[in-house]
N, C-alpha and C positions, 0 to 999 in steps of 0.2 A: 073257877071251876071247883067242885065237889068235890075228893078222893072217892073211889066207887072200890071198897074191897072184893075184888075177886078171888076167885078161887084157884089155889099155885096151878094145876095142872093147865087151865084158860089162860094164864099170865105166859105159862110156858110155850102152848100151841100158839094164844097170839105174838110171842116174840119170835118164836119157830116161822113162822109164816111172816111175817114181817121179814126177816132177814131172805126170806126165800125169793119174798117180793123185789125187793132191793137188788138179792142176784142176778132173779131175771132182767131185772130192767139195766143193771150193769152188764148184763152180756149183748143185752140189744143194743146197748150206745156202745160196745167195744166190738162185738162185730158187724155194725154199720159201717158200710163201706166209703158213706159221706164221712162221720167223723171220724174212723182211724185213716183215712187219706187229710183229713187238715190235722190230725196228731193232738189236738183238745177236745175239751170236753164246753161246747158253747153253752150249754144249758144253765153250766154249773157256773159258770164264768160271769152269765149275764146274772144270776140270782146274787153273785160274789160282789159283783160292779151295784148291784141294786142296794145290798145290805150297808156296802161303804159310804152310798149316797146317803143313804141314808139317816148313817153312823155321824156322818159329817153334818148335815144338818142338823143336827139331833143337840152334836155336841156348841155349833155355833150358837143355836136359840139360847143353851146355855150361859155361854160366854155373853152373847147378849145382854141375860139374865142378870149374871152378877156385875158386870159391867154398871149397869143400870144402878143398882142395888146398892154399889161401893160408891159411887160417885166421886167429892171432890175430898175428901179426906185422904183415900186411897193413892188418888194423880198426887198430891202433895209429899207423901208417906214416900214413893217412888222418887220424884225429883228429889227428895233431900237424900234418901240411899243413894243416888244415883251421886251429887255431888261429894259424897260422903266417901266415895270409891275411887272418884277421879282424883281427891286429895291424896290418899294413899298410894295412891299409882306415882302419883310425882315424888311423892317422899320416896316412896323405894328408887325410884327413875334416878332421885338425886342422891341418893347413897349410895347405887351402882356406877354413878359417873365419878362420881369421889375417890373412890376403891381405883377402879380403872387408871383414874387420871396421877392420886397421889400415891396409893398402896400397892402399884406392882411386885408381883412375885418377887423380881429381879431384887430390890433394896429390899429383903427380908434378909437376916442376919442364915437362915439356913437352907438357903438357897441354895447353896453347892451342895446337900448333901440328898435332896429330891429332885434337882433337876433335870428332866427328860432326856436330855441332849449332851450331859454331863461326857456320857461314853461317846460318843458322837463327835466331840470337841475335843477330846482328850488325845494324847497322840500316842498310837499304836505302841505294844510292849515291844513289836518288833515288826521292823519294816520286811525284813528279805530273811533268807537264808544265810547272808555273808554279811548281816546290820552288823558295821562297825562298834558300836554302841552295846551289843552286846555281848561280853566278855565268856571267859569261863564260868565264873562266880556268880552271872547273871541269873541262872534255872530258867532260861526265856529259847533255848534250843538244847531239843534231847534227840539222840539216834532215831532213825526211822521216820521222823516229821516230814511234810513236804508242804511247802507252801506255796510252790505253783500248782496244786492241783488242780484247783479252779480253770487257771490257765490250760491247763492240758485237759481240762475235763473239756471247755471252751472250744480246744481245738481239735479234740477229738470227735465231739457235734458238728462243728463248722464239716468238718469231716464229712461225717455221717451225711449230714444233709445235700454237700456236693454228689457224693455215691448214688445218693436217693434223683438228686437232679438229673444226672446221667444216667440214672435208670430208667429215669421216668422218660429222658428224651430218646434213650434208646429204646422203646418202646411204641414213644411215637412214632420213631421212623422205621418201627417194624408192622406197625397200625398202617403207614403211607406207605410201607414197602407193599404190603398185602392189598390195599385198596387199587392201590396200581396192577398190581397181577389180575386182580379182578378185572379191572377194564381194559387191560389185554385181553383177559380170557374172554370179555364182552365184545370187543373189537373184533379177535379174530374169530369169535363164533358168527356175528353179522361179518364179515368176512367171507366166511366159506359160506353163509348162504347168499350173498351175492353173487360168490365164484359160479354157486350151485345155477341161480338163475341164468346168468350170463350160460354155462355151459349149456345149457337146457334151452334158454333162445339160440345160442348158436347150431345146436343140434337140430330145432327149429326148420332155423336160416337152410341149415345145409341140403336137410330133407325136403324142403319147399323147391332150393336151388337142382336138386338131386331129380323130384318130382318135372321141373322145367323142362331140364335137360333130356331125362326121356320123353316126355311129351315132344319136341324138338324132333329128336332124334326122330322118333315113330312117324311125326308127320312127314321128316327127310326121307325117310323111309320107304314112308307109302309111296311121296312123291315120285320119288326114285326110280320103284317100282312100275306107278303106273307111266312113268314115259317108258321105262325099260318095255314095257308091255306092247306101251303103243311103236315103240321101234321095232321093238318083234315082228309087231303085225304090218308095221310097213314094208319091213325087210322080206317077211314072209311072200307077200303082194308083190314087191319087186322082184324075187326071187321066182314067183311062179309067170310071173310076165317076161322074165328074162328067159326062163324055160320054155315058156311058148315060141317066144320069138328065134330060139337056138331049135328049137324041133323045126320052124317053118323054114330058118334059115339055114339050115344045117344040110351036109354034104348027101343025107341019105334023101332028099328031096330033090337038090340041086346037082348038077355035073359040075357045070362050067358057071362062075357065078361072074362072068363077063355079058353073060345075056341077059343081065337082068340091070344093067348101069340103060340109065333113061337118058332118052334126048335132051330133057330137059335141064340135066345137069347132074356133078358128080357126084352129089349128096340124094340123090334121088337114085329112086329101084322101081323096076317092074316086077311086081307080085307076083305077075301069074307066072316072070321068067326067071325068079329067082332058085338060084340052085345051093346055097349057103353061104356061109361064111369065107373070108381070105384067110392067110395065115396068119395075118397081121392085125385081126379083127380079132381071130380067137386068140392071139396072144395080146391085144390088149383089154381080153376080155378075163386072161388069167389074171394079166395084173392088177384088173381093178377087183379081183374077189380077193386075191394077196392083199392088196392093201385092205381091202374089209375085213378078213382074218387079223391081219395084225391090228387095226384098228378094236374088231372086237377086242383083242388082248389087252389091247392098251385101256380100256375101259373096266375087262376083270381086274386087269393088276389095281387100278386106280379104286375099282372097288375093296379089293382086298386092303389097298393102304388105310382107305377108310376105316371100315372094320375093324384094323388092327388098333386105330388113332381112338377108333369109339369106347372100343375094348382095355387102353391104356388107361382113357378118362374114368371109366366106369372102376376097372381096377383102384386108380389113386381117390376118388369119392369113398367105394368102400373102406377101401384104408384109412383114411382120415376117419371115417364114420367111426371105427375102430378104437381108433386112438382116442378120437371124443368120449367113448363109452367108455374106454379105459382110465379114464383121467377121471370122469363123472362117478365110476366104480369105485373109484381110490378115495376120492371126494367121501362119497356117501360113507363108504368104511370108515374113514377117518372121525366127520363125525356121528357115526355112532358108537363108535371104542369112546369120544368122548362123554358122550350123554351116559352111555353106561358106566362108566367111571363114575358120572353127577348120581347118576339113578344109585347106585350102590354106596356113594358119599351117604346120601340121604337117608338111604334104608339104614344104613349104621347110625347115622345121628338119632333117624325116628327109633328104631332099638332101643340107644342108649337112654333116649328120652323116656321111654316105656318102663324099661328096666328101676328108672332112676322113681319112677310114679309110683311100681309098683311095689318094689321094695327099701322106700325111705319117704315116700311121702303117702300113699295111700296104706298106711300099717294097717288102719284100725280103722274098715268102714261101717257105716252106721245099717243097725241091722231094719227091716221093719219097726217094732218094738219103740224104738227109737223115734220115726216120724210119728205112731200112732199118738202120744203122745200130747201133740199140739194142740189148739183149741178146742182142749176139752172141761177147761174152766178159764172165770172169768181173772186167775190171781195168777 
């Protein structure tokens, strides 16, 4: 290709626009939502992969090339370097075995003045604090030395780390102590709401039993009533038949009620001759209404025991109802004193959480300014 001298200001608009080209097409592969979710650039990748293939082949046809071109001169040149290298490998191989085998450090004449292990081998200037070995005149212990420190530094750690043991296990069994309180406090809360249910079907129960029992009663009741009704009414019937029969039989009709005893015998009367009653007639005519009075009586009184026995039952139902509600009252107070306890735990934790957001973690939050920022170029 030809050089074409253009003119600087065209060089400059076409490099201007060249780079502009470039940006736009780097912001449509950077904000392509296919390639920044796989995080490459494929385009570039596969022209990258094409250029290496290419590189490679490029460079083999060469080797080829001179391959071809050297032929057997070259293969010979190489095998004899080649033996040329292995010889020298050995010689060194065999003057490092020699060294090794006959020239150890150990039989050099100044050995003891470099050797590593020298201090090592050598026996201490002093054993103890109370080394026999060393005298006054020694300078091998001055005031203030101590040479169990180690030792005591040793069991001072050993120390430390038992302390640290025991705190960690007293910890754990303050972790086991509190995990257990919690499932107490789980326990007895499913606790009292089973007390709860149980009080609640047996309040239920009592009400359903409570419900029976007047039904019961009511239909005893009625029953009661309507025979009391129908005795009335037969008493009443009897009572005016016996009325009739006291006006027909009675003295203000009859004289002599000798004239009215039949041929027929002594339980039979002539009607048309009857004159009333004897005295023996109306007196056990007193007695049989004495004994219906007292009978009546005996059937109020027995009513009223009733009544009173209905009225006892009814009494001890409400009182237990009572007592049920009371026990149920206490219940429900109970746990709600607890929930409010939990409710106000919380509100003070969620607080202290808020607090802790507001004034040590959220210092310094980002204003607008701050987001507008973002993809507004491609770098």
């Amino acid at each position: 290709m030809h050089k074409v001298d253009l003119p600087l200001e065209n060089k400059e608009a076409a490099a201007l626009e060249a780079r502009r080209e470039r940006e736009k097409q780097r912001l449509s592969r950077i904000f392509n939502a296919r390639h920044r979710t796989m995080g490459v650039d494929v385009e570039a990748l596969r022209s990258q992969v094409e250029e290496r293939k290419l590189r490679e082949e490029t460079e083999k046809r060469r080797d080829e090339t001179y391959g071809e071109s050297s032929g057997q001169p070259c293969l010979v040149a190489q095998m004899l370097e080649e033996e040329e290298c292995q010889r020298v490998r050995r010689l060194h191989q065999a003057v490092q075995e020699f060294r090794e085998q006959q020239q150890p450090p150990s039989t050099r004449r100044e050995w003891d003045l470099y050797n590593p292990e020298g201090l090592r081998q050598d026996h201490p200037a002093r054993v103890s604090d109370y080394d026999p070995h060393c005298g006054p005149a020694s300078l091998q212990r001055f005031a203030g030395e101590d040479l169990a420190l180690p030792t005591r530094h040793q069991l001072q750690q050993e120390q430390q780390c038992h302390s640290l043991e025991e705190q960690r296990a007293e910890w754990q069994r303050a972790m086991a102590d509190s995990k257990y309180a919690d499932m107490l406090e789980d326990k007895k809360r499913v606790e009292l709401d089973l007390r709860a249910q149980q009080l609640a079907q047996l309040e239920e129960e009592c009400r359903h039993a409570k419900d029976l029992a007047t039904a019961d009663y009511n239909r005893a009741q009625e029953a009661e009533a309507a025979e009391q009704h129908r005795l009335a009414h037969q008493q009443e019937q009897d009572d005016n038949q016996a009325e009739i029969h006291n006006h027909l039989t009675g003295p203000l009709l009859t004289e002599d009620p000798a004239v009215a005893d039949s041929p027929l015998g002594p339980h039979r009367i002539l009607t048309d001759r009857w004159k009333g009653m004897s005295p023996k007639q109306v007196e056990a005519m007193w007695k049989a209404q004495e004994e219906q009075r007292q009978e009546n009586q005996r059937l109020r009184e027995a009513e009223r025991q009733r009544e009173a026995e209905w009225e006892a039952q009814r009494q001890l139902a409400a009182r237990a109802a009572m007592v049920l509600e009371e026990e149920q009252r206490r219940a429900r107070l109970q746990l709600r004193k607890g929930l409010d306890a939990y409710n106000q735990q919380l509100a003070q934790e969620q607080r202290a959480q808020q607090q802790y957001l507001q004034r040590e973690l959220y210092t310094n939050p980002p204003s607008a300014a701050y987001h507008l920022q973002f993809n507004t170029s491609s770098r």
